[in-house]
N, C-alpha and C positions, 0 to 999 in steps of 0.2 A: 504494500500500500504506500501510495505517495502522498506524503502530509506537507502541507505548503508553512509556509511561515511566513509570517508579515513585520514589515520593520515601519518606523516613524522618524522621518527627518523633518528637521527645522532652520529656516535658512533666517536671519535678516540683516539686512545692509543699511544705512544713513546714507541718505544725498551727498552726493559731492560735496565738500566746501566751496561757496563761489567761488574763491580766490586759487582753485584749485578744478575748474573743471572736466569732468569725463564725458566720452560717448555712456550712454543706456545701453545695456545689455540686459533683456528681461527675458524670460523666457526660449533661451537661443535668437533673438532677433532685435538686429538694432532699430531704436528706436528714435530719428531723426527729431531733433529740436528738443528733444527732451534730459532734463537734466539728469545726468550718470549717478552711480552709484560708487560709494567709496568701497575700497576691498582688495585683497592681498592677490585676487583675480580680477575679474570685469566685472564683480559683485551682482552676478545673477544667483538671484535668491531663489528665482522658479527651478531655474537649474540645479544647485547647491543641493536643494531642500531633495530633491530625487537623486541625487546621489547618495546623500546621506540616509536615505528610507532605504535606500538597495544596501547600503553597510549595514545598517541595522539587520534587516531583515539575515541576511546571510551570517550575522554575528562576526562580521571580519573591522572591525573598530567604525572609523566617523569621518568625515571629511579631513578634519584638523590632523589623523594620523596619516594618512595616506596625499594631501595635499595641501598641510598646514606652512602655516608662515615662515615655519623651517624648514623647509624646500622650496628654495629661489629658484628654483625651475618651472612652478608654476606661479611666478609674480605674471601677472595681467593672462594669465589664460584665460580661454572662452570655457565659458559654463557649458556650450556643449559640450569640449573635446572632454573637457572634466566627470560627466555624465559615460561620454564612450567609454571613459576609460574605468570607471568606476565599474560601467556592466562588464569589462573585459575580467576584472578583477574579481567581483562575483562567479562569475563562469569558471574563471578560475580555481576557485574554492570551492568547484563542485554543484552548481546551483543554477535555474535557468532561473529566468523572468517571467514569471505571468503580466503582470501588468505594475504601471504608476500612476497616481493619480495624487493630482498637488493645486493645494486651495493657493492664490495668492491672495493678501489683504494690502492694499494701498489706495490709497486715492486719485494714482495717477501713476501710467500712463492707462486711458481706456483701454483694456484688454480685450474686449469682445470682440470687434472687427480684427482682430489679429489672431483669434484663438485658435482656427483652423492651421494657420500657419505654423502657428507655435507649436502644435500637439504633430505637426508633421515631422517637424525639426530635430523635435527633442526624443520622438517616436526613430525617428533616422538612427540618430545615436544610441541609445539604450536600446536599438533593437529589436524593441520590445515597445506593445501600447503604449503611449503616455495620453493623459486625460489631462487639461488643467480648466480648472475654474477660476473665477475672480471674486471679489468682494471687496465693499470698503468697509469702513468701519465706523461709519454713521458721523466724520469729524474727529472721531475720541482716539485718546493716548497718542504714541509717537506716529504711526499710519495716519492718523485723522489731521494732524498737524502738517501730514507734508514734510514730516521729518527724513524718513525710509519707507522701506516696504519688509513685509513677511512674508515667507511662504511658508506651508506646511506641507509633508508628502505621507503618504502612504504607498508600499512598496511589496508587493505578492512575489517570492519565488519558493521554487522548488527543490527539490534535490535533484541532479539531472540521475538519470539509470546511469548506469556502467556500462561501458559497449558490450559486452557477453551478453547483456541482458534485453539485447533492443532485437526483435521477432526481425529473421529470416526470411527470406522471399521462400514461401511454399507452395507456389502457385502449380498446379498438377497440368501437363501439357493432354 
């Protein structure tokens, strides 16, 4: 019997500083005229946040182990490649993807005319379904203020079989 297991990641990032500004990166897709996100990557938090649910989920640590501020190898990576790489490393450890699915909370940029795209994007890289949703947060805390953004994920894999284990072609001529 194959038993799935489910992880939960959490992403959020603060606005640029003015005096310091970036491209947006939200969801694997740049987001033209809109002000960036601060972060040791392109601070996609839609991204990030499915990474770290596929860590979770498979029990092999969290973002910050596998692509924390102490490896300056990923200073300004894209939150896709960081996603590919995250499902490479789940697989890795024995485990497919069923699906992700990642709420983001901000009050900007509108995500809705974008979300086909983004769930294509980010579906590209992990391989595997991705779903995301959006929401604000009615004005309140740091998201209602315009401060950053959050996302949250949930992340479905499984244990893959063993090759011995995966049915033979028996087709009878």
């Amino acid at each position: 019997m194959i038993v799935p297991r489910t992880g939960v990641g959490l992403d959020v990032h603060a606005y640029a500083p003015d005096g310091e500004p970036q491209p947006l990166w939200l969801g694997g897709l740049l987001w033209e005229g809109e002000r960036g996100l601060a972060g040791h990557s392109d601070g996609d938090a839609v991204a990030h946040a499915a990474a770290d649910a596929l860590f979770s989920a498979a029990g092999v640590g969290d973002l910050g182990t596998h692509f924390g501020t102490g490896r300056p190898e990923y200073a300004g990576a894209s939150g896709a490649a960081l996603l590919a790489e995250a499902a490479r490393i789940v697989r890795a450890a024995g485990f497919e993807i069923g699906n992700i699915a990642v709420q983001l909370i901000a009050q900007r940029p509108v995500f809705g005319p974008r979300r086909e795209e983004s769930q294509r994007v980010l579906s590209e890289a992990a391989g595997a379904p991705v779903c995301v949703s959006a929401t604000t947060s009615d004005h309140l805390g740091f998201t209602g203020r315009r401060e950053g953004v959050a996302a949250v994920a949930t992340a479905l894999v499984y244990p893959a079989p063993p090759p011995d284990a995966l049915p033979t072609d028996t087709l009878d001529e």
